[in-house]
C-alpha positions as CSV (number, residue, x, y, z in Angstrom):
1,X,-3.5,23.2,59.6
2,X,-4.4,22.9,63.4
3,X,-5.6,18.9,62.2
4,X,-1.5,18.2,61.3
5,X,-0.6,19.6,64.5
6,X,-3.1,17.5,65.9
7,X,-1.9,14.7,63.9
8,X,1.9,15.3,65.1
9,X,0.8,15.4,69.2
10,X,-1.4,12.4,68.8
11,X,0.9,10.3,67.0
12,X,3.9,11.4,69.9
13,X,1.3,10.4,72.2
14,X,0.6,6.5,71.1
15,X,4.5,5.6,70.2
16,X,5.7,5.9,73.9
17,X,8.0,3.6,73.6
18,X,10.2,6.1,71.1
19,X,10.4,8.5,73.7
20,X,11.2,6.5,76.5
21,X,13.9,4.4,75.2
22,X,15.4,7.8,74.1
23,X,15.4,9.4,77.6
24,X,16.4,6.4,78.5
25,X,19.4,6.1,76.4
26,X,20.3,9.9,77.6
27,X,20.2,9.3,80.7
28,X,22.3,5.9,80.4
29,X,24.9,7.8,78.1
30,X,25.1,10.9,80.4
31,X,26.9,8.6,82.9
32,X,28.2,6.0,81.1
33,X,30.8,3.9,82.8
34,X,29.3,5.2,86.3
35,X,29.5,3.1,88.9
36,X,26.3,5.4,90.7
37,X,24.8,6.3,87.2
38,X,22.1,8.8,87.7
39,X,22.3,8.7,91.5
40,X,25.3,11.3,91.1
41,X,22.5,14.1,90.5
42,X,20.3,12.1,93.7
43,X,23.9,12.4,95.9
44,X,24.4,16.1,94.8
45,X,21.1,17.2,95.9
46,X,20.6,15.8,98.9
47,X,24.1,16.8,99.8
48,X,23.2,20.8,98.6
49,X,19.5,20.3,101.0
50,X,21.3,19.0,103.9
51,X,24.3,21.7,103.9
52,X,21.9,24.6,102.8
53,X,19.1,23.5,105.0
54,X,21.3,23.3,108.1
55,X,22.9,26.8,107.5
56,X,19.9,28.7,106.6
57,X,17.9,27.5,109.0
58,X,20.9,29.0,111.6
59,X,21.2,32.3,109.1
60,X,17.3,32.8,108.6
61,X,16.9,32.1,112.8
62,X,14.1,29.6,112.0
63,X,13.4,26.5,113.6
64,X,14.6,23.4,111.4
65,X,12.2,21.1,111.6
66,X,9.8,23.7,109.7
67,X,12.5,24.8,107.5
68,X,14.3,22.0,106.7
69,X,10.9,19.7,105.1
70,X,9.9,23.0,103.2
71,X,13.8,23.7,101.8
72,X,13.5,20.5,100.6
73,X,10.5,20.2,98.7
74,X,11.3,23.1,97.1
75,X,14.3,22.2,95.9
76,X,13.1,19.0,94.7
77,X,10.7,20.5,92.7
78,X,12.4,23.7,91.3
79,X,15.1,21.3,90.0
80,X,12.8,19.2,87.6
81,X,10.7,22.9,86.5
82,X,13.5,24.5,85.6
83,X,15.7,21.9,83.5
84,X,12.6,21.3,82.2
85,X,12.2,25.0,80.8
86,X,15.5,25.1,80.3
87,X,16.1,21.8,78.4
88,X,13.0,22.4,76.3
89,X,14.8,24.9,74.6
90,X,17.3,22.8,73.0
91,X,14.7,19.5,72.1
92,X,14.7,19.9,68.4
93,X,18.4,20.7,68.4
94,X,19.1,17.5,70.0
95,X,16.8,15.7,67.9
96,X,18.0,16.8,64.4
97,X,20.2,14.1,63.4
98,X,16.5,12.2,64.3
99,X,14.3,14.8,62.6
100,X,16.5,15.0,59.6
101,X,16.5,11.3,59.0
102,X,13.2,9.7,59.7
103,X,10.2,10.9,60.3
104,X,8.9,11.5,63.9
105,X,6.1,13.8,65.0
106,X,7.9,16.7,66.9
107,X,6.2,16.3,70.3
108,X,8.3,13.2,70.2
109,X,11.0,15.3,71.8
110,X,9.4,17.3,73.9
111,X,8.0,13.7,75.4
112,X,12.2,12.5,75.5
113,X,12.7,15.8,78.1
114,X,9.5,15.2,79.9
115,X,10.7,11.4,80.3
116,X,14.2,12.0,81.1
117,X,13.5,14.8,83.7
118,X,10.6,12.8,85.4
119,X,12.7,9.7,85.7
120,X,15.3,12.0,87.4
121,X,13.0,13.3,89.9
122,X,11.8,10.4,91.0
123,X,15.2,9.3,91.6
124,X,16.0,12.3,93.7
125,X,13.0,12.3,95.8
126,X,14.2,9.5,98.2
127,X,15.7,12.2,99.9
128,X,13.3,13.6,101.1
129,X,12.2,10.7,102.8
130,X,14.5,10.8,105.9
131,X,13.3,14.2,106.6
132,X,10.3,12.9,106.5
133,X,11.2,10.5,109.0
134,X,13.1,12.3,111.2
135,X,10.9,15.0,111.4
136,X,7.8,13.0,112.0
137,X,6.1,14.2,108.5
138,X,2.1,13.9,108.3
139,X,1.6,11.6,105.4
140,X,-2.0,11.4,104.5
141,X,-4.2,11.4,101.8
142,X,-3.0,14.8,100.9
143,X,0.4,13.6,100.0
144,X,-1.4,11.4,97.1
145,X,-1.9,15.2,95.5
146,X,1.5,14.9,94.8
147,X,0.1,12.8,91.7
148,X,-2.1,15.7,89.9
149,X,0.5,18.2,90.8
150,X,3.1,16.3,88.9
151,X,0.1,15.6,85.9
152,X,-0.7,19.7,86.0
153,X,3.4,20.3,86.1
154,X,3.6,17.5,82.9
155,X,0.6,18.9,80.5
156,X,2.4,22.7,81.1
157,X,5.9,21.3,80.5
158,X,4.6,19.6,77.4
159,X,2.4,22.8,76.2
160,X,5.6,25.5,76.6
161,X,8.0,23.0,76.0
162,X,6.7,22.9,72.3
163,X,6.5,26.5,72.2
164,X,10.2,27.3,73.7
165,X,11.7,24.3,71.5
166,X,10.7,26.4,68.5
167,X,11.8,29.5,69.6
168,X,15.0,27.7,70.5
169,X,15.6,26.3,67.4
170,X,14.5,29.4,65.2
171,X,16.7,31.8,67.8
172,X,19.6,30.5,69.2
173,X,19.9,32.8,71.9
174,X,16.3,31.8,73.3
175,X,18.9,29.3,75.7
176,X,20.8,32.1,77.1
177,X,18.0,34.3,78.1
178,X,15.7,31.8,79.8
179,X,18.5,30.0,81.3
180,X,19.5,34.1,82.6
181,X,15.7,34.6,83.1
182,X,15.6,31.4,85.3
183,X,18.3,32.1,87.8
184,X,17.1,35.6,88.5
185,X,13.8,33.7,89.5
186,X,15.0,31.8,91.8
187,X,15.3,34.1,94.1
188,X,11.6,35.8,93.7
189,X,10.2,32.2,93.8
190,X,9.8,30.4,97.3
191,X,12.0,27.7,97.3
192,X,14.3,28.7,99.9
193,X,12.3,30.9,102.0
194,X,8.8,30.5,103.2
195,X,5.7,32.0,101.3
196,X,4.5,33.6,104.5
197,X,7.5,35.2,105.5
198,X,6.2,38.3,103.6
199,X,4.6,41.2,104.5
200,X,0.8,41.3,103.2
201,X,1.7,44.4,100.9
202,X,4.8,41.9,99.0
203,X,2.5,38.8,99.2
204,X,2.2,39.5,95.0
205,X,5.9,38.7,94.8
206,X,4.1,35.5,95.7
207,X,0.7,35.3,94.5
208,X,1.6,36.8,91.0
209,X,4.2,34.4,90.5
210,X,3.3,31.2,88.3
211,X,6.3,29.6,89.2
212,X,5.3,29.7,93.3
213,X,2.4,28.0,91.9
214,X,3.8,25.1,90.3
215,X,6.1,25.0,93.6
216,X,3.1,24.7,95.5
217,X,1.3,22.0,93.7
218,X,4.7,19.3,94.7
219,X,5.7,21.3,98.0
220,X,2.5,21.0,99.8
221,X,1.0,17.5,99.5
222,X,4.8,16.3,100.6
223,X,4.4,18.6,103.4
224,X,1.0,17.2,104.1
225,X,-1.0,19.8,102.9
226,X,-3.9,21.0,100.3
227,X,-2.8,23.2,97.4
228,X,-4.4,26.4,97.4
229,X,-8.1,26.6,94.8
230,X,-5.6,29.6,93.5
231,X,-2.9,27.5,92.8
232,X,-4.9,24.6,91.0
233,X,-6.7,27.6,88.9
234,X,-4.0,29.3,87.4
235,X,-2.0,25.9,86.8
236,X,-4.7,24.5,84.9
237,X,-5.6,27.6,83.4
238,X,-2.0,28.2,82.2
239,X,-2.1,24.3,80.9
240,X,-5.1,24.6,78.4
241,X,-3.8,28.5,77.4
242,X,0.0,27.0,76.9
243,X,-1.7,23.6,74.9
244,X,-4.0,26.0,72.5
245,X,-1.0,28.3,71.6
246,X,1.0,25.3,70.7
247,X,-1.9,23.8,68.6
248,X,-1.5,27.3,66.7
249,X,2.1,27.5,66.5
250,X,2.9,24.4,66.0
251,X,0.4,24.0,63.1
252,X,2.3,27.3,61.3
253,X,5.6,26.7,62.0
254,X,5.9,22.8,61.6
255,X,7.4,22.9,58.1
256,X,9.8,24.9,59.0
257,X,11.3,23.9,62.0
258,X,13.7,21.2,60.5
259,X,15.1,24.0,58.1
260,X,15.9,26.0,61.0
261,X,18.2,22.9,62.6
């Protein structure tokens, strides 16, 4: 049973260019007869950082040029974590007229929302470069760890995205609840406000959070900085956890998925 599963993510794995030319295709058809194309989403957030980080910084009383670089990150990276939760739940229901008709591993899909969201953020993270600029950035070799954090932020995506995709498909209102689940942490994840801000007695809100983890792992080398040992530890750990429970489910539940679409 695990070896089919095995099977199905390998096979995902060597026809990259299925995948690919799919999120490419969304993303082409999402703004057809644009004249911007996917830049919209690029204008829209760096026109949401600029406005919020110039009024927070005045509302929070903090000094811009530390809060502006870290609002930023943060909202760079929150954006491609959580369409990627959320749009995971939906990746066999977009792929049925696909999955009923030929016959393509599964992973396939969750490899189309990876794609598609990746290409996206890449896009939007030329904004971030004039703050960078402006605000006289370090770039160093710690920035580079931008590279793993994306990897680590991939392999979980990949790992949950199988498991939510078949929740999502088996229970249709798996969409609602994490798309409810995901606004509510917003606010308890550091993306507008800084990690350190918080008392020493509410630094759990922090350090207990998964998601302040993954922020960390993108935030940080574009701010110039290390991740935390922590943060590396319970991103990886939560990659190989995530990858062996989709192994299991996937291998029990692959037969039945396309009767649940």
């Amino acid at each position: 049973m695990i070896k089919a599963a095995q099977t199905d993510i390998a096979l995902a794995l060597t026809q990259w260019r299925t995948w690919l030319l799919l999120a490419w295709k969304d993303i082409r058809l999402r703004y057809r007869r644009s004249q911007l194309g996917p830049f919209w989403i690029t204008l829209s957030m760096g026109i949401t950082i600029y406005t919020m980080g110039y009024l927070y910084s005045k509302l929070f009383a903090v000094n811009l040029a530390q809060y502006f670089p870290l609002l930023a990150a943060g909202m760079l990276t929150w954006a491609l974590i959580s369409t990627l939760i959320i749009e995971s739940t939906n990746a066999f229901i977009e792929g049925d007229q696909y999955l009923k008709q030929m016959s393509l591993p599964f992973s396939t899909f969750i490899l189309r929302i990876l794609a598609r969201n990746f290409i996206i953020f890449f896009h939007n993270i030329i904004v971030i470069v004039p703050i960078i600029i402006y605000f006289h950035l370090a770039v160093n070799w710690h920035t580079l760890l931008v590279i793993p954090g994306l990897l680590i932020i991939a392999a979980n995506a990949y790992s949950y995205g199988l498991l939510i995709a078949m929740l999502g498909a088996r229970y249709r209102d798996v969409t609602q609840i994490i798309t409810s689940f995901i606004q509510v942490a917003f606010f308890l994840t550091p993306v507008m406000w800084s990690p350190y801000s918080l008392s020493p007695s509410h630094q759990f809100i922090v350090r207990d959070n998964p998601l302040a983890h993954f922020i960390s792992l993108v935030r940080q080398p574009l701010l110039g900085h290390t991740p935390s040992n922590l943060t590396y530890l319970i991103t990886v750990g939560l990659a190989v956890i995530g990858f062996l429970l989709a192994l299991v489910f996937l291998s029990k539940q692959r037969k039945r998925i396309i009767y649940w679409l």
